[in-house]
Each structure stands twice: as structure tokens, then as C-alpha cells.
PDB file of the backbone (N, CA, C, O) and the ligand in Angstrom, with CONECT records:
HET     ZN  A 101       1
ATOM      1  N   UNK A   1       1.495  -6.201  -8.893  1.00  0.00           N
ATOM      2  CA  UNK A   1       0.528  -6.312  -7.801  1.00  0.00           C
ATOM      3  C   UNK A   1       1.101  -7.187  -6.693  1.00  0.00           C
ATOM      4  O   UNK A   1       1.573  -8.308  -6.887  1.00  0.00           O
ATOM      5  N   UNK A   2       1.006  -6.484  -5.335  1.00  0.00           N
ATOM      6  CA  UNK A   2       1.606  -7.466  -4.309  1.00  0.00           C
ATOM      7  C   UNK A   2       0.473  -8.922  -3.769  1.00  0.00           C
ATOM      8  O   UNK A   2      -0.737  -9.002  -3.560  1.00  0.00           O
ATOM      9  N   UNK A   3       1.120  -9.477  -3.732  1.00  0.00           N
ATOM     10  CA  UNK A   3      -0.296 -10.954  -3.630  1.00  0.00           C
ATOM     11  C   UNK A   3       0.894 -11.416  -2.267  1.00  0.00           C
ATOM     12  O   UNK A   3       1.400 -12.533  -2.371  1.00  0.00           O
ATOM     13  N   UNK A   4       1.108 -10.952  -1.617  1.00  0.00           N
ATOM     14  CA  UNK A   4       1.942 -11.458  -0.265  1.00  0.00           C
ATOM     15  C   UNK A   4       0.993 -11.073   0.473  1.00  0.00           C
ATOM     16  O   UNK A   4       0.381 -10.058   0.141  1.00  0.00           O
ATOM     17  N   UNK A   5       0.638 -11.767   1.635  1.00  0.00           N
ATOM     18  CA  UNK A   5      -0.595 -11.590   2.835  1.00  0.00           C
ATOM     19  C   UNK A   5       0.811 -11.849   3.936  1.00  0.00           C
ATOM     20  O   UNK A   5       1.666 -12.727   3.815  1.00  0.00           O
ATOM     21  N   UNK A   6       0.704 -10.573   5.231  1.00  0.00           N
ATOM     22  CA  UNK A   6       1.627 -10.727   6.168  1.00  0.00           C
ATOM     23  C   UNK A   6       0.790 -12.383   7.010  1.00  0.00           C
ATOM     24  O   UNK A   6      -0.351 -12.813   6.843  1.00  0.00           O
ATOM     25  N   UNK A   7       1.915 -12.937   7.876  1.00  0.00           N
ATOM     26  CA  UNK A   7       0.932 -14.047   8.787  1.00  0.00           C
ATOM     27  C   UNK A   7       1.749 -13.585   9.831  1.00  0.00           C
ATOM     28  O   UNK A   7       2.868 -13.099   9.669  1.00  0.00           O
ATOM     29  N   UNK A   8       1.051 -13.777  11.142  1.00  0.00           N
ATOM     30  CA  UNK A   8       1.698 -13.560  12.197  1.00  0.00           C
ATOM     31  C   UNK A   8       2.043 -14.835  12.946  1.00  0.00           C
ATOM     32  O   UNK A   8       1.005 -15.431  13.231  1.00  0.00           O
ATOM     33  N   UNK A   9       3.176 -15.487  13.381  1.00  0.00           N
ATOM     34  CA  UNK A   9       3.073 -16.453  14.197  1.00  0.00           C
ATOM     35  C   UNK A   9       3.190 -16.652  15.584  1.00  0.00           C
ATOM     36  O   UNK A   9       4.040 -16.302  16.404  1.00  0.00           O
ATOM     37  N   UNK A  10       1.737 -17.541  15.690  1.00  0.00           N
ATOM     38  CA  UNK A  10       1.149 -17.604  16.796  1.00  0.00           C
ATOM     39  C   UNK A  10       2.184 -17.705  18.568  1.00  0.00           C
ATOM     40  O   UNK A  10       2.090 -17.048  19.605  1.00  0.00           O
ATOM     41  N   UNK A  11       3.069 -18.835  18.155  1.00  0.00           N
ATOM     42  CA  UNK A  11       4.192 -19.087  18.749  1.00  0.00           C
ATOM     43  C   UNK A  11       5.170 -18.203  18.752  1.00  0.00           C
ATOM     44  O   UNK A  11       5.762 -18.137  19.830  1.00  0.00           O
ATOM     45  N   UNK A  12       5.575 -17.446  17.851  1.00  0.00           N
ATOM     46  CA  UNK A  12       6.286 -16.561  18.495  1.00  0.00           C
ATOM     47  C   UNK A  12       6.515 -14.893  17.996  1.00  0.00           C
ATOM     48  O   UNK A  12       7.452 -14.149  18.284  1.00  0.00           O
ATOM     49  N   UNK A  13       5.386 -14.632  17.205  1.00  0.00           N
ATOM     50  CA  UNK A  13       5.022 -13.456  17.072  1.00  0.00           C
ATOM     51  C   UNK A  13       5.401 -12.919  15.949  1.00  0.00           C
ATOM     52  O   UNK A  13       4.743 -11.982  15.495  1.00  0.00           O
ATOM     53  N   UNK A  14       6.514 -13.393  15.288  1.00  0.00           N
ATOM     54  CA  UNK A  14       7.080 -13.497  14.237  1.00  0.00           C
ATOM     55  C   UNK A  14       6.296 -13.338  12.579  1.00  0.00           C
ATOM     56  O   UNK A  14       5.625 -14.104  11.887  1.00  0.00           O
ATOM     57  N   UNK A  15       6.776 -11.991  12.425  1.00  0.00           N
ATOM     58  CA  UNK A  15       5.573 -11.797  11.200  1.00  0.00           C
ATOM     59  C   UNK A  15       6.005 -12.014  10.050  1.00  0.00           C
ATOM     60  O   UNK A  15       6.873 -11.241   9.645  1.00  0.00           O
ATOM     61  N   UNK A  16       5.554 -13.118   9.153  1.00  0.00           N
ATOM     62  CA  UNK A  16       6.310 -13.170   7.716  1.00  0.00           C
ATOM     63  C   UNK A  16       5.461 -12.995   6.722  1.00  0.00           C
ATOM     64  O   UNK A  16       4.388 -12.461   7.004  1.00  0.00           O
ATOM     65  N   UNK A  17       5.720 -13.389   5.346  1.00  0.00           N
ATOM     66  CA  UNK A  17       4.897 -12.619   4.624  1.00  0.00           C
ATOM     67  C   UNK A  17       4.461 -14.230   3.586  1.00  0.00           C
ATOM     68  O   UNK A  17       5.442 -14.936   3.352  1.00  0.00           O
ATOM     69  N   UNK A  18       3.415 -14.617   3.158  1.00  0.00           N
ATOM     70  CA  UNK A  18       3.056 -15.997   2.593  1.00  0.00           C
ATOM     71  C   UNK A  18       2.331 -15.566   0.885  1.00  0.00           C
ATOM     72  O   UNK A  18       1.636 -14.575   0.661  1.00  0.00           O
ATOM     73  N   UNK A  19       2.605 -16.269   0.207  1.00  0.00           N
ATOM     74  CA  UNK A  19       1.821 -15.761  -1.401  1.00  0.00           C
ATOM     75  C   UNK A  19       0.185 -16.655  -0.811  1.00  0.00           C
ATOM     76  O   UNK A  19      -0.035 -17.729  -0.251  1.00  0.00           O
ATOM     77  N   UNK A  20      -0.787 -15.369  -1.376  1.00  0.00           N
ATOM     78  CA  UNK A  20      -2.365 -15.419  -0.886  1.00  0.00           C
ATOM     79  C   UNK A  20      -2.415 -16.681  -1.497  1.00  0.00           C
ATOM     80  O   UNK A  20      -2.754 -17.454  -0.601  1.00  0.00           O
ATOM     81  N   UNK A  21      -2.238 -17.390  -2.681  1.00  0.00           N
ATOM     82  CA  UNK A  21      -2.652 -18.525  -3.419  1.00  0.00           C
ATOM     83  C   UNK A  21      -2.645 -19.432  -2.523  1.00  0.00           C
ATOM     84  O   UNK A  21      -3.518 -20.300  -2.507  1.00  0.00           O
ATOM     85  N   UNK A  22      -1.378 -19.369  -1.373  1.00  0.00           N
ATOM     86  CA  UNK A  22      -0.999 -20.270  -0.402  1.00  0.00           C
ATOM     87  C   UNK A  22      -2.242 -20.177   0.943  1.00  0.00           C
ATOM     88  O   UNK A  22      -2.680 -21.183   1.502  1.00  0.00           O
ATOM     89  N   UNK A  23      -2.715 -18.568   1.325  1.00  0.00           N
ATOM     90  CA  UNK A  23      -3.056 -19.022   2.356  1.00  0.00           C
ATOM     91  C   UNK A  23      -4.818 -19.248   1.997  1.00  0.00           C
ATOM     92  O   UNK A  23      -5.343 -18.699   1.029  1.00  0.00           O
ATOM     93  N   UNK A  24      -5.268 -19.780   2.567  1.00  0.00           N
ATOM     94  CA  UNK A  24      -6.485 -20.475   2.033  1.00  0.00           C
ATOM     95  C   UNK A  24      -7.195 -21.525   3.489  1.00  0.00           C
ATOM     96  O   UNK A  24      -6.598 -22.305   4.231  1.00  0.00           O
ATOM     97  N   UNK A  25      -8.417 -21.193   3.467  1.00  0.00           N
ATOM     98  CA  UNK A  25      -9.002 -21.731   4.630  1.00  0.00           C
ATOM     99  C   UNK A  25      -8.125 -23.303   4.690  1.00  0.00           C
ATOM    100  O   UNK A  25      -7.861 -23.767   3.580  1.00  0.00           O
ATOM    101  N   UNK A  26      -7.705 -24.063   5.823  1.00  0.00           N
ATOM    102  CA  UNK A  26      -7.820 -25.454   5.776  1.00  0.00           C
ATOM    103  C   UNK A  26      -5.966 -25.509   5.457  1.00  0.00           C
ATOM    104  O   UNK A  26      -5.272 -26.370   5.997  1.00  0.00           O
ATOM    105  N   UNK A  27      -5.563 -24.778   4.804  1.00  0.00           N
ATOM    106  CA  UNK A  27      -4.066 -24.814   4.513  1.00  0.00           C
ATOM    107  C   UNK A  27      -3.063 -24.501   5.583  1.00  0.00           C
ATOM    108  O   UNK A  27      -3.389 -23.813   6.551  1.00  0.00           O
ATOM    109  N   UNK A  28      -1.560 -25.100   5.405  1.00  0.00           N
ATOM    110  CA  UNK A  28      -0.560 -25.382   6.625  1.00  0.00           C
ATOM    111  C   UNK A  28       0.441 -24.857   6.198  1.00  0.00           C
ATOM    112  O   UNK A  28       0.962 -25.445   5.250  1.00  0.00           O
ATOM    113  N   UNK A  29       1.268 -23.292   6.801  1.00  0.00           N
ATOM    114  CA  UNK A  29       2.525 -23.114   6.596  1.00  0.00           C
ATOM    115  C   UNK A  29       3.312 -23.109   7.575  1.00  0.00           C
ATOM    116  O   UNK A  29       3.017 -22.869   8.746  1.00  0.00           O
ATOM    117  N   UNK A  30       4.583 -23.436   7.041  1.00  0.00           N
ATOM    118  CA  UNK A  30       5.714 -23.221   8.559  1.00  0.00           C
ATOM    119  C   UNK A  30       5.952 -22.064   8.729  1.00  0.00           C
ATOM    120  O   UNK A  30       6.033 -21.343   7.734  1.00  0.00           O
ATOM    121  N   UNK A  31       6.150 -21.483  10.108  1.00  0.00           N
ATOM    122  CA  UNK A  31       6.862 -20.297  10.306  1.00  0.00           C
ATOM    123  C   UNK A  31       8.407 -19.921  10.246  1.00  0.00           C
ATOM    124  O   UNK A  31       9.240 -20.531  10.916  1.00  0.00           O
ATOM    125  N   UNK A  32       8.693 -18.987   9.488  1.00  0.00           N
ATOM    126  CA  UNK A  32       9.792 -18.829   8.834  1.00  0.00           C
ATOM    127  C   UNK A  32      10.921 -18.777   9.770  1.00  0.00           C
ATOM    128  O   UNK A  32      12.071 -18.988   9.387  1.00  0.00           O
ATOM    129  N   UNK A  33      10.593 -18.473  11.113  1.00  0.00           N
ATOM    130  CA  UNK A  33      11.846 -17.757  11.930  1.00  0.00           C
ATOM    131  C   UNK A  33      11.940 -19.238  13.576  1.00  0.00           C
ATOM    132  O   UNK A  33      12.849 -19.480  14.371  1.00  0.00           O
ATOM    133  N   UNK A  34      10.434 -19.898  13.396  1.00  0.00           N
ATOM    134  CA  UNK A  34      10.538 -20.688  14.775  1.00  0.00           C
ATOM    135  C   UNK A  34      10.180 -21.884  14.332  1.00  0.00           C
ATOM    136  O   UNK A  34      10.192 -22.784  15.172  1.00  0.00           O
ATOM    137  N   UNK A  35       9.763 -22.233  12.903  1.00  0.00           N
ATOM    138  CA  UNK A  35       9.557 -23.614  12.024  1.00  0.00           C
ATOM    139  C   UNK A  35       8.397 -23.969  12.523  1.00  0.00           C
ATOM    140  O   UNK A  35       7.953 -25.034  12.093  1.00  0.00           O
ATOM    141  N   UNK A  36       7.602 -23.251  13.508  1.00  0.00           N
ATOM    142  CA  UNK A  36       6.026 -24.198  13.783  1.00  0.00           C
ATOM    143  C   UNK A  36       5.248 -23.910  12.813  1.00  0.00           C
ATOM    144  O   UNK A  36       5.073 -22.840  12.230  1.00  0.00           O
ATOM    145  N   UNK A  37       4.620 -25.297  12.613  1.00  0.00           N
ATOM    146  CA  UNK A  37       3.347 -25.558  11.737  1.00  0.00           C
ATOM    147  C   UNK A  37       2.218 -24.628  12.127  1.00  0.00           C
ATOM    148  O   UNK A  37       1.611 -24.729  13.193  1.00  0.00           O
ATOM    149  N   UNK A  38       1.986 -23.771  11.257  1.00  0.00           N
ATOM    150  CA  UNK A  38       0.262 -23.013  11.508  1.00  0.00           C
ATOM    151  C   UNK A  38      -0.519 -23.724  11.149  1.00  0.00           C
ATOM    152  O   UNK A  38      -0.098 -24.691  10.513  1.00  0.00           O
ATOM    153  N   UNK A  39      -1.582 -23.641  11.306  1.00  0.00           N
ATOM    154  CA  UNK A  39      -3.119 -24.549  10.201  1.00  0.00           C
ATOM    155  C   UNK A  39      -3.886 -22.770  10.131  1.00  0.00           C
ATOM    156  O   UNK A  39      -4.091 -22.015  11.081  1.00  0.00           O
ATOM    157  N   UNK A  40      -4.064 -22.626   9.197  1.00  0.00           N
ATOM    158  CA  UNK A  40      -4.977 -21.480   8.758  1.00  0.00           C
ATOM    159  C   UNK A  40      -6.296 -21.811   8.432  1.00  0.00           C
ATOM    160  O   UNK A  40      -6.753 -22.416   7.462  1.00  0.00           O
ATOM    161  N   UNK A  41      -6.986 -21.157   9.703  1.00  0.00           N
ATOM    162  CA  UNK A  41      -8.463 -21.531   9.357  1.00  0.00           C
ATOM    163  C   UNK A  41      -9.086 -20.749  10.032  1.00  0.00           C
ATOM    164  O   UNK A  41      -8.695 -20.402  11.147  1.00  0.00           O
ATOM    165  N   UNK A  42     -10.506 -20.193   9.318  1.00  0.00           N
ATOM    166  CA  UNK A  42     -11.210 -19.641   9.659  1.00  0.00           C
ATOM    167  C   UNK A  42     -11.936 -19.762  11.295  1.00  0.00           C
ATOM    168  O   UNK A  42     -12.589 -18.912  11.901  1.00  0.00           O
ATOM    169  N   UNK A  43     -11.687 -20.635  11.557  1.00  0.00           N
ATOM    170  CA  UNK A  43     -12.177 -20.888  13.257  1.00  0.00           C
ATOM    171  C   UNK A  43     -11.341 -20.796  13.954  1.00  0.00           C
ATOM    172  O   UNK A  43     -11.634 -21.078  15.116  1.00  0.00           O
ATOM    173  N   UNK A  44      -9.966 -20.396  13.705  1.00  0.00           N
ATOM    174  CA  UNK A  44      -8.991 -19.703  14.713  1.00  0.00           C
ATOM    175  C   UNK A  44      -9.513 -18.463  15.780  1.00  0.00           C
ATOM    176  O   UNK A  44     -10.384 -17.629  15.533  1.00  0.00           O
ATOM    177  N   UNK A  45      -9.103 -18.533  16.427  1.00  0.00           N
ATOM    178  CA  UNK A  45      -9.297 -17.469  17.493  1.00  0.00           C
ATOM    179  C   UNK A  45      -8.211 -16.425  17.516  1.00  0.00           C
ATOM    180  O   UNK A  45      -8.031 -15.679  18.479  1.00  0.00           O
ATOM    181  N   UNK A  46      -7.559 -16.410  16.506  1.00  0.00           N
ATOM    182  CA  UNK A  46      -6.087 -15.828  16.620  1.00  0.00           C
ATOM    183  C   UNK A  46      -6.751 -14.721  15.362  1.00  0.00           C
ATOM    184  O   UNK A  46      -7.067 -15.021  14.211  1.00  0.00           O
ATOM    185  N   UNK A  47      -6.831 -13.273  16.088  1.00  0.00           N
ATOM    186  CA  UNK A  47      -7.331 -12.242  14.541  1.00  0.00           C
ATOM    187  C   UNK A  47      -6.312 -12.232  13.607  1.00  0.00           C
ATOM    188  O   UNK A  47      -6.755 -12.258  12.458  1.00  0.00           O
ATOM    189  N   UNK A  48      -4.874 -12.199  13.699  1.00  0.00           N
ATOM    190  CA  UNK A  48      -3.778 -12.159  12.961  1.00  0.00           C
ATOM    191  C   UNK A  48      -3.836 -12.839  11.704  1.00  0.00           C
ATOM    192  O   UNK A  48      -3.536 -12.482  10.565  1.00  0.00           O
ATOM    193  N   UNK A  49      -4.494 -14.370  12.384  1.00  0.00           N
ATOM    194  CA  UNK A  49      -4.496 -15.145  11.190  1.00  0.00           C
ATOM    195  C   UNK A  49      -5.713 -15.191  10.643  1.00  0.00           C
ATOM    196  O   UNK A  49      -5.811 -15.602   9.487  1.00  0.00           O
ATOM    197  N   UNK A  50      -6.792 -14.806  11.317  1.00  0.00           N
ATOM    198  CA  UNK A  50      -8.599 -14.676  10.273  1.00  0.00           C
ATOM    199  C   UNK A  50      -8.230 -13.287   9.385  1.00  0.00           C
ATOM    200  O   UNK A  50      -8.430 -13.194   8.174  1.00  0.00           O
ATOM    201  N   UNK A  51      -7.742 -12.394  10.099  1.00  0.00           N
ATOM    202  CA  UNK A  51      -6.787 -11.171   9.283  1.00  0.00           C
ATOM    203  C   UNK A  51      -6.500 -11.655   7.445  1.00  0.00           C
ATOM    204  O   UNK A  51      -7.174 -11.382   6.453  1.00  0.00           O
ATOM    205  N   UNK A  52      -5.260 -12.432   7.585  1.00  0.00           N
ATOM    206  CA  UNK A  52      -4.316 -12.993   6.770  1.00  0.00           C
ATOM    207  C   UNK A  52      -5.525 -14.102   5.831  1.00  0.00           C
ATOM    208  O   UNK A  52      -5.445 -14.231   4.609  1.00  0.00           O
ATOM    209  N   UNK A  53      -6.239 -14.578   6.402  1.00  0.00           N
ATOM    210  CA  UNK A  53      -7.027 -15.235   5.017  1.00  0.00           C
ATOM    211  C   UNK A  53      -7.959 -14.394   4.966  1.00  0.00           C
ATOM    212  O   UNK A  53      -8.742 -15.160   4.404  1.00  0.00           O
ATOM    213  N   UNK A  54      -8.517 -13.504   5.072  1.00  0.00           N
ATOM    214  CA  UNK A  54      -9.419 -12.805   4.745  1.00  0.00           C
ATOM    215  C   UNK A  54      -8.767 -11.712   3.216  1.00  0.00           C
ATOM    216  O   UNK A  54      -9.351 -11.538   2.147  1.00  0.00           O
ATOM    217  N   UNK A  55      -7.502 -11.187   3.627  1.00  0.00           N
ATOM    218  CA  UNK A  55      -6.465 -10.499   2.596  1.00  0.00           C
ATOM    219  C   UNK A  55      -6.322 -11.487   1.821  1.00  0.00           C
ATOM    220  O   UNK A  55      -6.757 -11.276   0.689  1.00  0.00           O
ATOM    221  N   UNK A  56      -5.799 -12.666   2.026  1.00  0.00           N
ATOM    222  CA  UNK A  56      -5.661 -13.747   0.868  1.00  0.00           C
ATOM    223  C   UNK A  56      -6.977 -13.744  -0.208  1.00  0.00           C
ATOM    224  O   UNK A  56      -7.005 -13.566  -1.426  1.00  0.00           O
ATOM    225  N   UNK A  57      -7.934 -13.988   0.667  1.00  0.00           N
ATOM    226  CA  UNK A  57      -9.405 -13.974  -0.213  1.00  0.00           C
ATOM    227  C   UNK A  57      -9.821 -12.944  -1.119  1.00  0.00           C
ATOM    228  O   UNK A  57     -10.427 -13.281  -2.136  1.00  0.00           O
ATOM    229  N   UNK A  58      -9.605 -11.851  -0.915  1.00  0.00           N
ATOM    230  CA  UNK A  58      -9.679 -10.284  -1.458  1.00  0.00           C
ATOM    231  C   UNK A  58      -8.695 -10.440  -2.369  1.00  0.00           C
ATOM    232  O   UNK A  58      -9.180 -10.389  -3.499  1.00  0.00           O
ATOM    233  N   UNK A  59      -7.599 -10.597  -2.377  1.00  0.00           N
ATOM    234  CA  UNK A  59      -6.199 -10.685  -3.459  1.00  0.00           C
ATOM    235  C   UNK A  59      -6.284 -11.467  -4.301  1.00  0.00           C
ATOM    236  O   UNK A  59      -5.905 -11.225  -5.447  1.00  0.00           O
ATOM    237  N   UNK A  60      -6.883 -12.765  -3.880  1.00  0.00           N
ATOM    238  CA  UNK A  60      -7.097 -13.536  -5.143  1.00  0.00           C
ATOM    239  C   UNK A  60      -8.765 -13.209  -5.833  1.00  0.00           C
ATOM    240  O   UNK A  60      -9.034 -13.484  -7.002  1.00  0.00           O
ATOM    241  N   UNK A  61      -9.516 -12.740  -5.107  1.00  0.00           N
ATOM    242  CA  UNK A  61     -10.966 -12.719  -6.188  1.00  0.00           C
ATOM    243  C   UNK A  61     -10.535 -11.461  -6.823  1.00  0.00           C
ATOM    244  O   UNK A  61     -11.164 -11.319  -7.871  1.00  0.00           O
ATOM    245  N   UNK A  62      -9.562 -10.311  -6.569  1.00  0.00           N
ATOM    246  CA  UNK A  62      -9.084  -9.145  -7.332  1.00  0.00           C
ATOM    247  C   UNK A  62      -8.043  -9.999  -8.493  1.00  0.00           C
ATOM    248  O   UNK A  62      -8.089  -9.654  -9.674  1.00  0.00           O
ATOM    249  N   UNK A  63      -7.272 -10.939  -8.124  1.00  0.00           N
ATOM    250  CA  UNK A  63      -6.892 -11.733  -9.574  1.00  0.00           C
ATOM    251  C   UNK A  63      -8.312 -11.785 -10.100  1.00  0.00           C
ATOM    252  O   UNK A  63      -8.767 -11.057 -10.982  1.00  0.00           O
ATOM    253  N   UNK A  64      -9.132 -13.012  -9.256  1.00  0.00           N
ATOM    254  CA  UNK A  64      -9.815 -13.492 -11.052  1.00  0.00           C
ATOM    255  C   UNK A  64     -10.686 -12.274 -11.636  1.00  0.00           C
ATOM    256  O   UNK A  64     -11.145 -12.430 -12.767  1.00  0.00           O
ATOM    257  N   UNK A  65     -10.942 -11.108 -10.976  1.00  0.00           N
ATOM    258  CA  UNK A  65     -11.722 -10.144 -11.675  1.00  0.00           C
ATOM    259  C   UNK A  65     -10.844  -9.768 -12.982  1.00  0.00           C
ATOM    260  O   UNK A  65     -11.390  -9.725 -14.084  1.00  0.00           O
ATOM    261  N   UNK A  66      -9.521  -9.507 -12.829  1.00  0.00           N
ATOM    262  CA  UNK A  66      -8.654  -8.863 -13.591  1.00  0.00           C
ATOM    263  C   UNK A  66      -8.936  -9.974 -14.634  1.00  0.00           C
ATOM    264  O   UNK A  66      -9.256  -9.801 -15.810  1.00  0.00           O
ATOM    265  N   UNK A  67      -8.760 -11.134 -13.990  1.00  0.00           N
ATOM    266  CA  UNK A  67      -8.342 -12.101 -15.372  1.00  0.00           C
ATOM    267  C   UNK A  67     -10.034 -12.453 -15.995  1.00  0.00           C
ATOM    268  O   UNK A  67      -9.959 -13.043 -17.072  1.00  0.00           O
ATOM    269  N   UNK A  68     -11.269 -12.247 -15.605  1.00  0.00           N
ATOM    270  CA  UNK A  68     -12.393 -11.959 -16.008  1.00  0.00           C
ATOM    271  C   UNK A  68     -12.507 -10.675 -16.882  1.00  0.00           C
ATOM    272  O   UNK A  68     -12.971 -10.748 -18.020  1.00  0.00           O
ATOM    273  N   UNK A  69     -12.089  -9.519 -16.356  1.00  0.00           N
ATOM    274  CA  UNK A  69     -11.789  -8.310 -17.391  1.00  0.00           C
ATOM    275  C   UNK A  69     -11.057  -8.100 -18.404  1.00  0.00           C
ATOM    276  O   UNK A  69     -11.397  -7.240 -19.218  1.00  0.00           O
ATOM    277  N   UNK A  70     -10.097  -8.711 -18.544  1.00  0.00           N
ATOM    278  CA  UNK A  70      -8.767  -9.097 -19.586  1.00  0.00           C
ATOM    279  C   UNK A  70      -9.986  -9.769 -20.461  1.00  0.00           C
ATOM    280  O   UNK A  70     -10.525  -9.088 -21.333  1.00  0.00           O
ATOM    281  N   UNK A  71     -10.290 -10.736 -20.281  1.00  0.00           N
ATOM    282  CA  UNK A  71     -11.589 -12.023 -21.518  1.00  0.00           C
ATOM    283  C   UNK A  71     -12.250 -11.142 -21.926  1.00  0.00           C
ATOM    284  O   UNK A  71     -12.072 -10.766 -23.084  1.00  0.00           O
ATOM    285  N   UNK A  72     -13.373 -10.437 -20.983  1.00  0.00           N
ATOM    286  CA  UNK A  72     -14.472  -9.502 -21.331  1.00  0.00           C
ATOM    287  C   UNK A  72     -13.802  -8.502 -22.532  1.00  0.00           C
ATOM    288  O   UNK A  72     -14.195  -8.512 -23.698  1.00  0.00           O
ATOM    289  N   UNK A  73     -13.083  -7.933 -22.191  1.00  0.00           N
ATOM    290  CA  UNK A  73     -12.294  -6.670 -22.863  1.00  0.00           C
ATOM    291  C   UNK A  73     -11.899  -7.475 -24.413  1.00  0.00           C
ATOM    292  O   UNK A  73     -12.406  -7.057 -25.454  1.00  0.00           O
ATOM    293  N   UNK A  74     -11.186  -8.360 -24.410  1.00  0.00           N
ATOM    294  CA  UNK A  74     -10.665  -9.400 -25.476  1.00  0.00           C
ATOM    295  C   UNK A  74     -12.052  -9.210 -26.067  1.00  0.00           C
ATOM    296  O   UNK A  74     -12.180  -8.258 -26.836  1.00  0.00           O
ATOM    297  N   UNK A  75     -13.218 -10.056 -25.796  1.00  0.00           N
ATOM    298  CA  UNK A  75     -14.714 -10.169 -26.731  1.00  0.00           C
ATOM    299  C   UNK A  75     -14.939  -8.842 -26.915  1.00  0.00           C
ATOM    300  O   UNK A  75     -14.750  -8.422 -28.057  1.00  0.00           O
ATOM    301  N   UNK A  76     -15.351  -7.952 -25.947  1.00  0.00           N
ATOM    302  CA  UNK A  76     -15.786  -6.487 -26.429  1.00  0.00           C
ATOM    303  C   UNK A  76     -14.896  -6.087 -27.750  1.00  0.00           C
ATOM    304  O   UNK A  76     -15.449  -5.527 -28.696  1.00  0.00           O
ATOM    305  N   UNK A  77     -13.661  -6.362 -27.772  1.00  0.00           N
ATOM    306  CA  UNK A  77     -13.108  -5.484 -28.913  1.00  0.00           C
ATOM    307  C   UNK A  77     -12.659  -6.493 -30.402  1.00  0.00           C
ATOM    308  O   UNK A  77     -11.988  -6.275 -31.411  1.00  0.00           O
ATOM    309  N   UNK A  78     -13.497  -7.745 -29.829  1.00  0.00           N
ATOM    310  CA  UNK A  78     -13.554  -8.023 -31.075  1.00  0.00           C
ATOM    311  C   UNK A  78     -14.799  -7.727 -32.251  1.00  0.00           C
ATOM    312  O   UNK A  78     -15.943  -7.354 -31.993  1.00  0.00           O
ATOM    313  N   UNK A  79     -14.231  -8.002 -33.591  1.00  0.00           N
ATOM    314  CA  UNK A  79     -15.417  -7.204 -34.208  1.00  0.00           C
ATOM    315  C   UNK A  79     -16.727  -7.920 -34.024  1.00  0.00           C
ATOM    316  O   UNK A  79     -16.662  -9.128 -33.792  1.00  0.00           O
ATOM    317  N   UNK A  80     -18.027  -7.285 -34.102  1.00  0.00           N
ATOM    318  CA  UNK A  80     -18.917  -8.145 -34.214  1.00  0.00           C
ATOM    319  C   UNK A  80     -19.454  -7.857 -35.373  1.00  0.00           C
ATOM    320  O   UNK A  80     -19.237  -6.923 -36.145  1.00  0.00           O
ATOM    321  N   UNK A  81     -20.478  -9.115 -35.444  1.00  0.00           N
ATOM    322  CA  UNK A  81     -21.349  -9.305 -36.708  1.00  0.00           C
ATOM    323  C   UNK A  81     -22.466  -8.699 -36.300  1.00  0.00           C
ATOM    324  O   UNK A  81     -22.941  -8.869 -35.177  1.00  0.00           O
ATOM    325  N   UNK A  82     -23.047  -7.819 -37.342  1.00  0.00           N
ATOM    326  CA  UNK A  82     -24.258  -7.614 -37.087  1.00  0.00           C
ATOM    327  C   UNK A  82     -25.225  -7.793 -38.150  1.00  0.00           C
ATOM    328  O   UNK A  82     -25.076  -7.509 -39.339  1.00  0.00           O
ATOM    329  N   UNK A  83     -26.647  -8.506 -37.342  1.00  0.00           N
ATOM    330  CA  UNK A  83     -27.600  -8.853 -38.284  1.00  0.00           C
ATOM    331  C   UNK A  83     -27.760  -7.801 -39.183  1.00  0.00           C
ATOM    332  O   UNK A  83     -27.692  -6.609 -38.884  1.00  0.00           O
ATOM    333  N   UNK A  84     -28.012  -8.346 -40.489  1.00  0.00           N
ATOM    334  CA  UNK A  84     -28.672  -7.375 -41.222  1.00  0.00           C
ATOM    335  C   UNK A  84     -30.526  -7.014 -41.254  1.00  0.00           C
ATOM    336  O   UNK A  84     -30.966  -6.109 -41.963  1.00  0.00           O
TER     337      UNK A  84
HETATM  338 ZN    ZN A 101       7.194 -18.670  14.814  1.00  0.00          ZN2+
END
């Protein structure tokens, strides 16, 4: 499963690619090609980057479903007891 969210940078347009775990309201990456600091946050005015955490957000609640379904599935197929 790809968990890379593209980011675009603001400064110089420069599109790289960040792991979703990373991008997260309130969080700071450098840009790969011009070294400026982003701040990723939802009150940006920049769609590129409300874009990019919005995909982050979706990618990771599609982790924890998986890893919620993996548990569920684990209990479902274990045996159960049943009252007599
Ligand atoms: Zn840049």
C-alpha cells in the first residue's frame, strides 16, 4: 500500500512525495529540492497542501481500519464457547 502523500512546495513548486504518518495537521517538513521549511496546516491557503493532509488523513484512518479488521477477523475466527 502506497502511504506517500505528494506535497507541493510553496516556494518553489517543487513536488515531493512525504510518508502520511509524517504529514499531519501542525507538522514541519523541509522541501526536498529548495530546503524551505513548510508548516502543514489546515489553515493554509495553499490547496496543494490542505490537498496533502487531507490524503494523509484518509491513508492513515485506511491503516487503522485494516489494522481494526486484522483484530476483528483474529476474534471472529476464534472458537467460541457456547452456552449450553
Ligand atoms: Zn521548495
Amino acid at each position: 500500500m502506497d502511504d506517500k502523500v505528494k506535497i507541493r512546495c510553496p516556494a518553489c513548486t517543487h513536488i515531493f512525495r512525504e510518508n502520511a504518518s509524517r504529514v499531519r495537521d501542525g507538522a514541519q517538513v523541509n522541501c526536498l529540492n529548495c530546503n524551505k521549511l513548510i508548516t502543514l496546516t489546515k489553515e493554509t491557503e495553499d490547496p496543494f497542501l490542505r490537498r496533502a493532509l487531507k490524503a494523509a488523513r484518509e491513508i492513515r484512518a485506511a491503516k487503522d481500519a485494516a489494522v481494526h479488521a486484522a483484530i476483528y477477523s483474529g476474534v471472529a475466527s476464534a472458537p467460541r464457547r457456547e452456552m449450553p
